[in-house]
mmCIF file of the N, C-alpha and C atoms, coordinates in Angstrom:
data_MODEL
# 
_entry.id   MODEL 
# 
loop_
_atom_site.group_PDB 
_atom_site.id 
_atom_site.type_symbol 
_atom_site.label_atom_id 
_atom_site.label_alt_id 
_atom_site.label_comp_id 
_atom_site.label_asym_id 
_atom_site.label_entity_id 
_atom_site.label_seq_id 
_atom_site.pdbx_PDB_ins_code 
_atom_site.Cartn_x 
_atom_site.Cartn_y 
_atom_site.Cartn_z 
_atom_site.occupancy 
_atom_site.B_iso_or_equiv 
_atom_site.pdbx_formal_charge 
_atom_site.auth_seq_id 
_atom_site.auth_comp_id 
_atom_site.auth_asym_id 
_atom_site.auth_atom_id 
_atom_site.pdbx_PDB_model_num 
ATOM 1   N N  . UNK A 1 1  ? 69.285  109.868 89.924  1.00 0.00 ? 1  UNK A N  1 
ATOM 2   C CA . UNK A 1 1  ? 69.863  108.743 90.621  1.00 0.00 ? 1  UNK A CA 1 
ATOM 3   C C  . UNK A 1 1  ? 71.222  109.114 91.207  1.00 0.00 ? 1  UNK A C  1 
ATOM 4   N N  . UNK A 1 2  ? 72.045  109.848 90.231  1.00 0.00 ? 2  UNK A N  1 
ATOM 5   C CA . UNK A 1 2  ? 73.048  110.049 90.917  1.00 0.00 ? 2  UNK A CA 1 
ATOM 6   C C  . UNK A 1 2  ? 73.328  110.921 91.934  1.00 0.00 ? 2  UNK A C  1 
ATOM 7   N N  . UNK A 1 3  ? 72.521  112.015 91.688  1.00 0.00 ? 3  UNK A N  1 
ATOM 8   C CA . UNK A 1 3  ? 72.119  113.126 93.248  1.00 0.00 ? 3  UNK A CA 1 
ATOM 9   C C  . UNK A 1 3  ? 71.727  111.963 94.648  1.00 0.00 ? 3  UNK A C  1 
ATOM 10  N N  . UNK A 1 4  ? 71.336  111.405 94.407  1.00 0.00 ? 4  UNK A N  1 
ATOM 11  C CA . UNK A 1 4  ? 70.808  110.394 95.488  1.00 0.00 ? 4  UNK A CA 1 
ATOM 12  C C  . UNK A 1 4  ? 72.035  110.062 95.945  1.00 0.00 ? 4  UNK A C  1 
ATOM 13  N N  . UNK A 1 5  ? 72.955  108.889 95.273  1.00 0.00 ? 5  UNK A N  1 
ATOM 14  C CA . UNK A 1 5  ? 74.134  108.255 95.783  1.00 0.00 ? 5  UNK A CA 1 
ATOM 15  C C  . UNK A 1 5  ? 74.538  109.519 96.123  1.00 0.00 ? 5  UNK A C  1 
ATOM 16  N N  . UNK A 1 6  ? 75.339  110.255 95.824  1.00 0.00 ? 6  UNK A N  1 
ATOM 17  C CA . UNK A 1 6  ? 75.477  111.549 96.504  1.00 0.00 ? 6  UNK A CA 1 
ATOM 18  C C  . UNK A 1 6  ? 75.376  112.054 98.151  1.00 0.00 ? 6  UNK A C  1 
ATOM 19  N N  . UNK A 1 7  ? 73.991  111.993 98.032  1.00 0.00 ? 7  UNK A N  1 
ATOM 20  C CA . UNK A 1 7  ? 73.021  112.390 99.140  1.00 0.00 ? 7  UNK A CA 1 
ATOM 21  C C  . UNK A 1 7  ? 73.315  111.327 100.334 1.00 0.00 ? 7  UNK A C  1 
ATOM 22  N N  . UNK A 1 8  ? 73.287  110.179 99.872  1.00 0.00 ? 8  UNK A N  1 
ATOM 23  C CA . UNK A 1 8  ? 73.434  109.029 100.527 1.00 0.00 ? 8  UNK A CA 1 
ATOM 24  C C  . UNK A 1 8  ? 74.740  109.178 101.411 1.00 0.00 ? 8  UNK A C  1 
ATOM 25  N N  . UNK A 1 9  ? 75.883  109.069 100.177 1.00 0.00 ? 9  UNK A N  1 
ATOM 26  C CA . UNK A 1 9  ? 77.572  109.174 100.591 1.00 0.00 ? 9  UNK A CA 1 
ATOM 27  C C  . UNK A 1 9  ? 78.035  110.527 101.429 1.00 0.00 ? 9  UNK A C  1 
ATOM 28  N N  . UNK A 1 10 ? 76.981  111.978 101.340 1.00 0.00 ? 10 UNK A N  1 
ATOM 29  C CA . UNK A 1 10 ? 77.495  112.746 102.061 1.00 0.00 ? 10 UNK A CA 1 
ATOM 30  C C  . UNK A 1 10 ? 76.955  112.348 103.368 1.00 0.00 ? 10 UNK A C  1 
ATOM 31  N N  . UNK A 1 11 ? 75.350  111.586 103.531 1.00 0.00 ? 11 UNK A N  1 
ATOM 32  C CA . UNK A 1 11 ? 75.052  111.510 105.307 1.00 0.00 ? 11 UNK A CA 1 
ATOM 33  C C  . UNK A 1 11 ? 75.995  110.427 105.759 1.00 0.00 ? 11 UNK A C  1 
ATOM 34  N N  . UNK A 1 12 ? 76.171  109.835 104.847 1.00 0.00 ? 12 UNK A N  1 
ATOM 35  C CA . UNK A 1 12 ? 77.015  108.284 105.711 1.00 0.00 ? 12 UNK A CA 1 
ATOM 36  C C  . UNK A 1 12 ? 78.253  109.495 106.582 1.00 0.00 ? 12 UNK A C  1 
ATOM 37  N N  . UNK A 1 13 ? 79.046  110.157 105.233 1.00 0.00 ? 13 UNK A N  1 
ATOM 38  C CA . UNK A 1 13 ? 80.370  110.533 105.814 1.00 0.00 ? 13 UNK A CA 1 
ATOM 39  C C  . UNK A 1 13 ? 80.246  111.918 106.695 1.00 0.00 ? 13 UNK A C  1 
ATOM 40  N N  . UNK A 1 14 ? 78.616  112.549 106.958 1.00 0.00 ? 14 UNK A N  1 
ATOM 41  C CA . UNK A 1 14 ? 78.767  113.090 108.353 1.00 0.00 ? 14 UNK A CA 1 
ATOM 42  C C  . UNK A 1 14 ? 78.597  112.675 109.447 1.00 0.00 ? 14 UNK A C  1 
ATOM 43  N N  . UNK A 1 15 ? 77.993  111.897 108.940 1.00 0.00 ? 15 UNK A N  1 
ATOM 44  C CA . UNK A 1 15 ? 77.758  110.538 110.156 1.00 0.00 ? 15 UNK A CA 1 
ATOM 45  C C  . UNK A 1 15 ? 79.012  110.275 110.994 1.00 0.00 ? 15 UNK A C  1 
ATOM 46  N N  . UNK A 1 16 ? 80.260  109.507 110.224 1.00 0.00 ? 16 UNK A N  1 
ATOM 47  C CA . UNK A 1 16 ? 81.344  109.276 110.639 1.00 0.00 ? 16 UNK A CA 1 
ATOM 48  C C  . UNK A 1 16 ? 82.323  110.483 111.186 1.00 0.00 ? 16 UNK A C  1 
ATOM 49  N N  . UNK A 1 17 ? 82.044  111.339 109.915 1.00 0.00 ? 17 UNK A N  1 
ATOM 50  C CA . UNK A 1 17 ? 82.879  112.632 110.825 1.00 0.00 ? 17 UNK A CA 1 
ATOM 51  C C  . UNK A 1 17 ? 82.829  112.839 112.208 1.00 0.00 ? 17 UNK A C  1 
ATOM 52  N N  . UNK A 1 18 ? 80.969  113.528 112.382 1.00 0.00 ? 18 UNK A N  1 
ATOM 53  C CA . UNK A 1 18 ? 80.466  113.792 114.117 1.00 0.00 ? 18 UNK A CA 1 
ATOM 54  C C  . UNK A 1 18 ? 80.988  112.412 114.975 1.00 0.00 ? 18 UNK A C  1 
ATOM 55  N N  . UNK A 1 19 ? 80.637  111.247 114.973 1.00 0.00 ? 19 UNK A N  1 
ATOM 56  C CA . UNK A 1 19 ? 81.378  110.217 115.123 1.00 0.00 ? 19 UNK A CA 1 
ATOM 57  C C  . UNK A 1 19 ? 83.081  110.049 116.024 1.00 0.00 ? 19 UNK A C  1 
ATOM 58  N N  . UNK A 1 20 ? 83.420  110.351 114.831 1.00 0.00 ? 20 UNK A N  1 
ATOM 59  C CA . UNK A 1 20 ? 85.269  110.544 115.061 1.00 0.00 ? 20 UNK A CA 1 
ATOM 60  C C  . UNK A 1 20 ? 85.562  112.175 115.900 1.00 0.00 ? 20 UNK A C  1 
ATOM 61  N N  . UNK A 1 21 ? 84.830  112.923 115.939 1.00 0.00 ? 21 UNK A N  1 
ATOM 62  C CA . UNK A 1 21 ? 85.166  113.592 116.355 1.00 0.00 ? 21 UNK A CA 1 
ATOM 63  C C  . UNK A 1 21 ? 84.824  114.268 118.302 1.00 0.00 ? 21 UNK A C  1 
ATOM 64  N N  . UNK A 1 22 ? 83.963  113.219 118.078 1.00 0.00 ? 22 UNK A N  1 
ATOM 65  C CA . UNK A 1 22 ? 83.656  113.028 119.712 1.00 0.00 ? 22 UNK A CA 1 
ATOM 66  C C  . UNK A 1 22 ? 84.090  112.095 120.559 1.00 0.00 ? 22 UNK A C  1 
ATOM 67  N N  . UNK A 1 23 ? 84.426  111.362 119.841 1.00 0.00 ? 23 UNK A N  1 
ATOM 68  C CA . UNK A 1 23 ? 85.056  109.693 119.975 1.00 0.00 ? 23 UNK A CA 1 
ATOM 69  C C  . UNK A 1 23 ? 86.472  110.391 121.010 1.00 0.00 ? 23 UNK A C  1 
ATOM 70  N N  . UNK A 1 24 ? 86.330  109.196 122.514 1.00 0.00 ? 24 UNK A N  1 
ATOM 71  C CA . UNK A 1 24 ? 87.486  108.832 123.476 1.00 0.00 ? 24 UNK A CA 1 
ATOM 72  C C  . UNK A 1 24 ? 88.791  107.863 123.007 1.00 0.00 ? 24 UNK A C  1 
ATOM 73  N N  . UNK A 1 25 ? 89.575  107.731 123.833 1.00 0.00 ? 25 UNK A N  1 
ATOM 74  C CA . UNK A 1 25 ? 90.945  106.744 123.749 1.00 0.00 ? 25 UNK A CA 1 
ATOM 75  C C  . UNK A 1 25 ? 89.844  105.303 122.407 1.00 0.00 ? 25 UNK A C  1 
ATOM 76  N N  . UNK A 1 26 ? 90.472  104.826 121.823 1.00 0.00 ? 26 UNK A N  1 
ATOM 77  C CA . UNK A 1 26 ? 89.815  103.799 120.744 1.00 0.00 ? 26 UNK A CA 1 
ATOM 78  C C  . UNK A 1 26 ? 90.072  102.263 121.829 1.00 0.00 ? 26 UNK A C  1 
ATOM 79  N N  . UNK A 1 27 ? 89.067  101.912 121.794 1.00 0.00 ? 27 UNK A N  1 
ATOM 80  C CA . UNK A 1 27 ? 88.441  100.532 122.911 1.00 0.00 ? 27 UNK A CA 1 
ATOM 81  C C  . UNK A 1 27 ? 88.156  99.325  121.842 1.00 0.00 ? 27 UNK A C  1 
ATOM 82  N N  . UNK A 1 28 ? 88.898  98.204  121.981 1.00 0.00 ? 28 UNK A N  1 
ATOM 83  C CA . UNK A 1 28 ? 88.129  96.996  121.202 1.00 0.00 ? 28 UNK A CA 1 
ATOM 84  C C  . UNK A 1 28 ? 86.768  96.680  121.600 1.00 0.00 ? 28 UNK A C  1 
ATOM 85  N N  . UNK A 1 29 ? 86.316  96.672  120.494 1.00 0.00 ? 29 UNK A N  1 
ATOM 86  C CA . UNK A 1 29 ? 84.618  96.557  120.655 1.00 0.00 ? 29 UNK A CA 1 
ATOM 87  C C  . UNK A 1 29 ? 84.212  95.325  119.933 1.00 0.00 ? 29 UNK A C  1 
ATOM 88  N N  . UNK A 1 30 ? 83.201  94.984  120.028 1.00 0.00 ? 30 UNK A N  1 
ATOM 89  C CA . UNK A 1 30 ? 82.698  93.555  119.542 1.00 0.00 ? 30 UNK A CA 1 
ATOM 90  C C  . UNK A 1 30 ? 81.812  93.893  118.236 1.00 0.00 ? 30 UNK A C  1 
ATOM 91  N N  . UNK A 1 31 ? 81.803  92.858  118.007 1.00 0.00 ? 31 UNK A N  1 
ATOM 92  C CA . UNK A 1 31 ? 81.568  92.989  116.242 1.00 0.00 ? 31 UNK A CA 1 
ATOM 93  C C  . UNK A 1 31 ? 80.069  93.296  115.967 1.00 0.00 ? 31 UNK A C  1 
ATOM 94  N N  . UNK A 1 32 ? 79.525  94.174  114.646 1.00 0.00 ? 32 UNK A N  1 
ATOM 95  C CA . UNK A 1 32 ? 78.374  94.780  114.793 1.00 0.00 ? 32 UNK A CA 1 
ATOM 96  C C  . UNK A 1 32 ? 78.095  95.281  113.585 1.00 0.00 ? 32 UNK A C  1 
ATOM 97  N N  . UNK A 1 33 ? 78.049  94.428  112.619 1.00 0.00 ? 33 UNK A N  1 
ATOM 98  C CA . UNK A 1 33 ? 77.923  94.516  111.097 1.00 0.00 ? 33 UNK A CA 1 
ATOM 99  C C  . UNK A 1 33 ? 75.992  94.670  110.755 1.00 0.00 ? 33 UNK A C  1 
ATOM 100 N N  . UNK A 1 34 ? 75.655  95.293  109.869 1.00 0.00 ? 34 UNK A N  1 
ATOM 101 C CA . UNK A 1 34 ? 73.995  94.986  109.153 1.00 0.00 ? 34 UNK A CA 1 
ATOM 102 C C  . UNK A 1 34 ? 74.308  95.618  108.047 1.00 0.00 ? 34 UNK A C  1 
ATOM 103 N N  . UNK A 1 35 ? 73.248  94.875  107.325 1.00 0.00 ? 35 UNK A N  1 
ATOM 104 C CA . UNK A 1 35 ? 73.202  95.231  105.501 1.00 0.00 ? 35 UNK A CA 1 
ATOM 105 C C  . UNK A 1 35 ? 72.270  94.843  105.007 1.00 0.00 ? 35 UNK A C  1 
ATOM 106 N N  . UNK A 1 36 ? 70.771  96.364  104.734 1.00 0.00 ? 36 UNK A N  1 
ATOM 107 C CA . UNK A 1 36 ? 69.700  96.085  104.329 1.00 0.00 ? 36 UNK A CA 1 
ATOM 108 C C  . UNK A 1 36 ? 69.700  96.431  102.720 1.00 0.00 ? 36 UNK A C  1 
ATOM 109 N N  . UNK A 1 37 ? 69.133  95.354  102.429 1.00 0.00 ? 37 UNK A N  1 
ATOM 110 C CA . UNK A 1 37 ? 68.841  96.325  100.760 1.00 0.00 ? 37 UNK A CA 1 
ATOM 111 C C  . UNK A 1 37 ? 69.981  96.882  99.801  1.00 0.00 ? 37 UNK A C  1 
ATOM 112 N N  . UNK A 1 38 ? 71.450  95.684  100.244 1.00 0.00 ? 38 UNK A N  1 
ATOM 113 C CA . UNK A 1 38 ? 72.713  96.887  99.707  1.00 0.00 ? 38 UNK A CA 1 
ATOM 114 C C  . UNK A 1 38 ? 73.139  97.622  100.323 1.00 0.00 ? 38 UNK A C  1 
ATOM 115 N N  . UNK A 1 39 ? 72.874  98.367  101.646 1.00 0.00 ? 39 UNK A N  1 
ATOM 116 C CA . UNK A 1 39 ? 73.265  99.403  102.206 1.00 0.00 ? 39 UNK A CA 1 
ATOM 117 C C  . UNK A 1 39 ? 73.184  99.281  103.564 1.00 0.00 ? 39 UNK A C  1 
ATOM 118 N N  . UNK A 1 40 ? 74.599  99.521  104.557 1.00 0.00 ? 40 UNK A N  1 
ATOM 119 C CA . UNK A 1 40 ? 75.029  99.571  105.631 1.00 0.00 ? 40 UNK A CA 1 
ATOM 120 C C  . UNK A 1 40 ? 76.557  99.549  106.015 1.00 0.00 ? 40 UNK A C  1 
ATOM 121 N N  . UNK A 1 41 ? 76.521  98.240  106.814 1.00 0.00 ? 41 UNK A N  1 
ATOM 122 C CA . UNK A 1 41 ? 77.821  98.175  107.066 1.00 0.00 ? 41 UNK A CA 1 
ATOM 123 C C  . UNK A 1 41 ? 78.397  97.933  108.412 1.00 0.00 ? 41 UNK A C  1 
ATOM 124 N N  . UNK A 1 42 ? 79.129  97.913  109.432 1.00 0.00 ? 42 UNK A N  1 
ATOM 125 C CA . UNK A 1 42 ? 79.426  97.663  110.543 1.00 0.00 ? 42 UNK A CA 1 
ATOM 126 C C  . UNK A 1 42 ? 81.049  97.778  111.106 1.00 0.00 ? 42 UNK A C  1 
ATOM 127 N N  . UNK A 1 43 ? 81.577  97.482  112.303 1.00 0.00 ? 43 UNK A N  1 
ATOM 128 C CA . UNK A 1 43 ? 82.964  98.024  112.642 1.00 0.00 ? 43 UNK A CA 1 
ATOM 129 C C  . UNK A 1 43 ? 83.229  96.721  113.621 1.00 0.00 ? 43 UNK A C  1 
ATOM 130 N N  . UNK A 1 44 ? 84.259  95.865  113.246 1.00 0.00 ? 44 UNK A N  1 
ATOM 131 C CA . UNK A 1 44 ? 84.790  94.635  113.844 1.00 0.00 ? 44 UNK A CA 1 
ATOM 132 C C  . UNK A 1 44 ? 86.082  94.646  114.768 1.00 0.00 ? 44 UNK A C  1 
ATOM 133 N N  . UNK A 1 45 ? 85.995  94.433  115.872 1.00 0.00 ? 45 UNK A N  1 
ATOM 134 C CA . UNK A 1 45 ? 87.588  94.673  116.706 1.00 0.00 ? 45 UNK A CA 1 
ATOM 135 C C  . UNK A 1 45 ? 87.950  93.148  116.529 1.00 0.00 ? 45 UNK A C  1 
ATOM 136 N N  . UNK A 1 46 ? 89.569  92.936  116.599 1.00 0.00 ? 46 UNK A N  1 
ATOM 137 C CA . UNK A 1 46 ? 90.011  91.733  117.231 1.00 0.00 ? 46 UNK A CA 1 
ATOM 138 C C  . UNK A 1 46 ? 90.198  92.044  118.623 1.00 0.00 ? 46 UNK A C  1 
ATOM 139 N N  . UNK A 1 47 ? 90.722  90.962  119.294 1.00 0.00 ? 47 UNK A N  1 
ATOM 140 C CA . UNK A 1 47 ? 90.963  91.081  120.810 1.00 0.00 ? 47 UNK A CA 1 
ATOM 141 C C  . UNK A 1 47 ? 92.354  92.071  120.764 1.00 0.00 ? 47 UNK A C  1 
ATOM 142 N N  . UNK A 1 48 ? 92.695  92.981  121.767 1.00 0.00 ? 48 UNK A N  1 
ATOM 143 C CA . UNK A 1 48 ? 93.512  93.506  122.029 1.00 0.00 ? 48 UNK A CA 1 
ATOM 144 C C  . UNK A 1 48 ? 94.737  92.384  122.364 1.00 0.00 ? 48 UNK A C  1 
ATOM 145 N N  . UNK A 1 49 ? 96.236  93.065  121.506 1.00 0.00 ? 49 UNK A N  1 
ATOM 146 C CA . UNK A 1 49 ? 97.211  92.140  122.109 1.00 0.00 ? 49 UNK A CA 1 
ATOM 147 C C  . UNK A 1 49 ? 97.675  92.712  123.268 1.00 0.00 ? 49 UNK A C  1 
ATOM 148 N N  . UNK A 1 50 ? 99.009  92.007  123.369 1.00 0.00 ? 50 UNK A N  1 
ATOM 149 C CA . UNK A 1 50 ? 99.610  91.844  124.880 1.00 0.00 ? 50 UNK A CA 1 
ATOM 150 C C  . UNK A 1 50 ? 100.210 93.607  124.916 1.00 0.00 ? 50 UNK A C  1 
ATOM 151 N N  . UNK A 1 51 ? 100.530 94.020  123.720 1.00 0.00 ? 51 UNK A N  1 
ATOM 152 C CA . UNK A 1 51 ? 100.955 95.519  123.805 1.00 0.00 ? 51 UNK A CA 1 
ATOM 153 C C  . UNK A 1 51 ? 100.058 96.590  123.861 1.00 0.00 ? 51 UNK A C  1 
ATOM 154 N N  . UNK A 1 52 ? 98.591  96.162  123.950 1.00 0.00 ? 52 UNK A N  1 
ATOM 155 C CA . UNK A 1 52 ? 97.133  96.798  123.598 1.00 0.00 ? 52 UNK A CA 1 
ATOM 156 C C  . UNK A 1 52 ? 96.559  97.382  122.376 1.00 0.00 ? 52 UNK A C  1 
ATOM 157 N N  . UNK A 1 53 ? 97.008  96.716  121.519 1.00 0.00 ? 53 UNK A N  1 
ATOM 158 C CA . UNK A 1 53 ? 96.951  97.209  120.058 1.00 0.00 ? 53 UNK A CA 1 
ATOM 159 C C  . UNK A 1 53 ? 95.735  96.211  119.422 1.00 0.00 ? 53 UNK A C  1 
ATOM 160 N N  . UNK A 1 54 ? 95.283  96.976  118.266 1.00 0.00 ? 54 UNK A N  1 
ATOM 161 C CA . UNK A 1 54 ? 93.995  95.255  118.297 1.00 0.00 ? 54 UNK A CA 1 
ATOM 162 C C  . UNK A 1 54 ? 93.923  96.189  116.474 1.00 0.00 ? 54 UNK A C  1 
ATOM 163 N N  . UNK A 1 55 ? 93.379  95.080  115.672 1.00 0.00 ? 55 UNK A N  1 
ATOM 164 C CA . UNK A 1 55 ? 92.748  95.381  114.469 1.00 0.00 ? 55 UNK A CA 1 
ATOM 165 C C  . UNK A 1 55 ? 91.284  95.561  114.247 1.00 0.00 ? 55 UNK A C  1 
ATOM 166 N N  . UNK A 1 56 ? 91.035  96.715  113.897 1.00 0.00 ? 56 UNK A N  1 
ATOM 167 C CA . UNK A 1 56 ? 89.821  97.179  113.800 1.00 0.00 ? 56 UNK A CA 1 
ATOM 168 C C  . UNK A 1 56 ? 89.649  97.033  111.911 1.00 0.00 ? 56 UNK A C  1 
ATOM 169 N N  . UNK A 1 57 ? 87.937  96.396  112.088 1.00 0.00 ? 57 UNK A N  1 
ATOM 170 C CA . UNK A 1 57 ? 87.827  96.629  110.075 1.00 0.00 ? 57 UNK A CA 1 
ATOM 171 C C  . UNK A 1 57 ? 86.455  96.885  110.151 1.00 0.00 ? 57 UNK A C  1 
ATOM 172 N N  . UNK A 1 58 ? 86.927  98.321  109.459 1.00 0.00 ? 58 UNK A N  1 
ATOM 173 C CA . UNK A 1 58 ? 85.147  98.977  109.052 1.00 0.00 ? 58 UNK A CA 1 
ATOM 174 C C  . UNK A 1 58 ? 84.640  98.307  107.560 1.00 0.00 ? 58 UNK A C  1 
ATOM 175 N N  . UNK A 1 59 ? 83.125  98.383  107.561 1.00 0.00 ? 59 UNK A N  1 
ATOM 176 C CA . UNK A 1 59 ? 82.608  97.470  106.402 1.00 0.00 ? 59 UNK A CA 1 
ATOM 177 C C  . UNK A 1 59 ? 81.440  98.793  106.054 1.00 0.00 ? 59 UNK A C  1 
ATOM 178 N N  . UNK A 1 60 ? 81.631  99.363  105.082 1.00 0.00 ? 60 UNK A N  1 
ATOM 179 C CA . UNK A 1 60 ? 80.720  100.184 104.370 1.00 0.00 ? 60 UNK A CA 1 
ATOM 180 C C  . UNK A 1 60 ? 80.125  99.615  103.166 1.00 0.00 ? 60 UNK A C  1 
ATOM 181 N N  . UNK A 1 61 ? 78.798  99.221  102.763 1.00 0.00 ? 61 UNK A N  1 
ATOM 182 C CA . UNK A 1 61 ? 77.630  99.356  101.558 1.00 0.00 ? 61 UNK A CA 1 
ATOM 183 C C  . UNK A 1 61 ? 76.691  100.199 101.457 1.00 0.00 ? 61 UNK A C  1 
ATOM 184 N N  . UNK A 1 62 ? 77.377  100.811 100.054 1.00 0.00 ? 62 UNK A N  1 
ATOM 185 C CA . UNK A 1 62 ? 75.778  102.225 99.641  1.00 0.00 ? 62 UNK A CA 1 
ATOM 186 C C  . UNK A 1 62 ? 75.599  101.403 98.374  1.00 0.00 ? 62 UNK A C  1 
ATOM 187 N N  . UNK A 1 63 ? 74.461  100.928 98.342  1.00 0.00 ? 63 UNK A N  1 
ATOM 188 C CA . UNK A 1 63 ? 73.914  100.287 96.931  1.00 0.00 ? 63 UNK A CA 1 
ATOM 189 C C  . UNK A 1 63 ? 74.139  99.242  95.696  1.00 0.00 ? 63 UNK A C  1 
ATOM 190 N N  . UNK A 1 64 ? 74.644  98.604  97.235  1.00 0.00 ? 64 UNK A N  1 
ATOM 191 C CA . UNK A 1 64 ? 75.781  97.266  96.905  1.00 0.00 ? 64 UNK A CA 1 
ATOM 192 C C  . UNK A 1 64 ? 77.025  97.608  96.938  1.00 0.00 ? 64 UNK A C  1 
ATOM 193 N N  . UNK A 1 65 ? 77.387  99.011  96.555  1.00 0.00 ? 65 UNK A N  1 
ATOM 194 C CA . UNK A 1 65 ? 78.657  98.916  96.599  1.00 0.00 ? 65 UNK A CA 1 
ATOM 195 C C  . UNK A 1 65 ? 79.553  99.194  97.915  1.00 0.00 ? 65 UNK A C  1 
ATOM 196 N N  . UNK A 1 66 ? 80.831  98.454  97.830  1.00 0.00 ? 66 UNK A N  1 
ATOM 197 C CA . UNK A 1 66 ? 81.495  98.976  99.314  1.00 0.00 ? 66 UNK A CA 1 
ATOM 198 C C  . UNK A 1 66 ? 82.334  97.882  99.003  1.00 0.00 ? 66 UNK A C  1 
ATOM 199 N N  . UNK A 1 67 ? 83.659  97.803  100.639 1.00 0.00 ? 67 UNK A N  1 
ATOM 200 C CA . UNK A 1 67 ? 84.070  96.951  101.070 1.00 0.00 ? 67 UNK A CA 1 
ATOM 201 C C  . UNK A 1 67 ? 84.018  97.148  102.790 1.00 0.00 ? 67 UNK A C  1 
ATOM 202 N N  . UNK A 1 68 ? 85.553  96.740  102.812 1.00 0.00 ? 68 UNK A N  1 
ATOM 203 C CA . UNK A 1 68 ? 85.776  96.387  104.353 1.00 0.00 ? 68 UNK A CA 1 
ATOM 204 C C  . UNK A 1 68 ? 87.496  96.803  104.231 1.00 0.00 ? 68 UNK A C  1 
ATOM 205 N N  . UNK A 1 69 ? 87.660  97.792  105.013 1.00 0.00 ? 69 UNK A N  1 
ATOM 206 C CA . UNK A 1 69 ? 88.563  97.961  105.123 1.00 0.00 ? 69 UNK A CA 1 
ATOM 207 C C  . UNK A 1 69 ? 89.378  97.947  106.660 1.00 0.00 ? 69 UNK A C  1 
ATOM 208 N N  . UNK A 1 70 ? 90.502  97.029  106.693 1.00 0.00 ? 70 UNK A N  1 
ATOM 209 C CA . UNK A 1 70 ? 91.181  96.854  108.095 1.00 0.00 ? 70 UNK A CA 1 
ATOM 210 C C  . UNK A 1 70 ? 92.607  97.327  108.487 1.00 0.00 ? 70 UNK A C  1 
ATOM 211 N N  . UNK A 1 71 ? 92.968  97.752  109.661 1.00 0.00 ? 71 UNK A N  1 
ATOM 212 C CA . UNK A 1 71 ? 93.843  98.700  110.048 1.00 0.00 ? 71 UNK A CA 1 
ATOM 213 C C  . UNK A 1 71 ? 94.185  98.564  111.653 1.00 0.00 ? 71 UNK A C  1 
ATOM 214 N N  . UNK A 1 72 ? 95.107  98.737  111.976 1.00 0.00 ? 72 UNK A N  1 
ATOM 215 C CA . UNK A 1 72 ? 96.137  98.099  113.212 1.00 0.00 ? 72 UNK A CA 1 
ATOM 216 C C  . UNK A 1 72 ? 95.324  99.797  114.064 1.00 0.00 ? 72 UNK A C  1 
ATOM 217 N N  . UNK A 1 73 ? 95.165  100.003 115.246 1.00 0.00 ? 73 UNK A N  1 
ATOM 218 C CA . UNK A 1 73 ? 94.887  100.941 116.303 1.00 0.00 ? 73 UNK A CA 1 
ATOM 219 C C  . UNK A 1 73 ? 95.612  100.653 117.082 1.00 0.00 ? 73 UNK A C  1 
ATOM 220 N N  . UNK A 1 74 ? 96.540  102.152 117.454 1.00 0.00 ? 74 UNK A N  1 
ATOM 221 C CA . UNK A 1 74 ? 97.428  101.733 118.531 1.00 0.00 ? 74 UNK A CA 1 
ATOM 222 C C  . UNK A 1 74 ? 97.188  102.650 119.596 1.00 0.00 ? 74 UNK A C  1 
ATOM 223 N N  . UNK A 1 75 ? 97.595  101.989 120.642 1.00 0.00 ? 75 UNK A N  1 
ATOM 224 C CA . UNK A 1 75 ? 97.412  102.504 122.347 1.00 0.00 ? 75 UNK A CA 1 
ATOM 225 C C  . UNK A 1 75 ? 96.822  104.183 122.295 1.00 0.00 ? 75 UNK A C  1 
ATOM 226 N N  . UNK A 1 76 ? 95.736  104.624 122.924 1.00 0.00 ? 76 UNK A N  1 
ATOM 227 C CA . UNK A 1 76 ? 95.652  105.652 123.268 1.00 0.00 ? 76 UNK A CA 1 
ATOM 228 C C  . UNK A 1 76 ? 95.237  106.178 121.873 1.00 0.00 ? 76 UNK A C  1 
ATOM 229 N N  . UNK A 1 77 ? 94.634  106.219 120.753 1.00 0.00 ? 77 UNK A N  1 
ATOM 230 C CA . UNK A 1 77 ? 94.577  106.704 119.889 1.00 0.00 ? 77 UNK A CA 1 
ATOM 231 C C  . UNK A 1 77 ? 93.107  106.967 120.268 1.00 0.00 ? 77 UNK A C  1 
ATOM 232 N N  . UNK A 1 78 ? 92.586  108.191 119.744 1.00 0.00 ? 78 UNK A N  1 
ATOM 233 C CA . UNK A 1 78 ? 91.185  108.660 120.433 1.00 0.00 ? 78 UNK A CA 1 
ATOM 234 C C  . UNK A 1 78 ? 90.321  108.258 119.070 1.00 0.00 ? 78 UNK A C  1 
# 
């Protein structure tokens, strides 16, 4: 069981790596959460403010477990 969670937590986080690492200037995006069976998750923008800055909160579940974690993106950040 625990090789599994494992298995699980390393594809999620190459997932995100390849992800982040191809990834342009950071764009508010519209909200886009799923969670089958315990496991998923999704990435929520607010609207960009007047300085172009916006709060982004990622939501990770592997097997029920997870949260949501949120964080300020500022101008031009790729």
């Amino acid at each position: 069981m625990e090789k599994k969670i494992w298995g699980v937590a390393m594809a999620v986080g190459a997932m995100v790596g390849a992800g982040l690492m191809a990834a342009g200037p950071a764009v508010a995006q519209p909200c886009g959460n799923a969670v089958v069976a315990g496991n998923g998750g999704g990435r929520c923008d607010s609207p960009p403010g007047p300085d172009g800055m916006f709060t982004r909160c990622d939501t990770v579940y592997v097997l029920g477990f997870g949260g949501t974690n949120c964080y300020q993106v500022p101008v031009g950040t790729p």
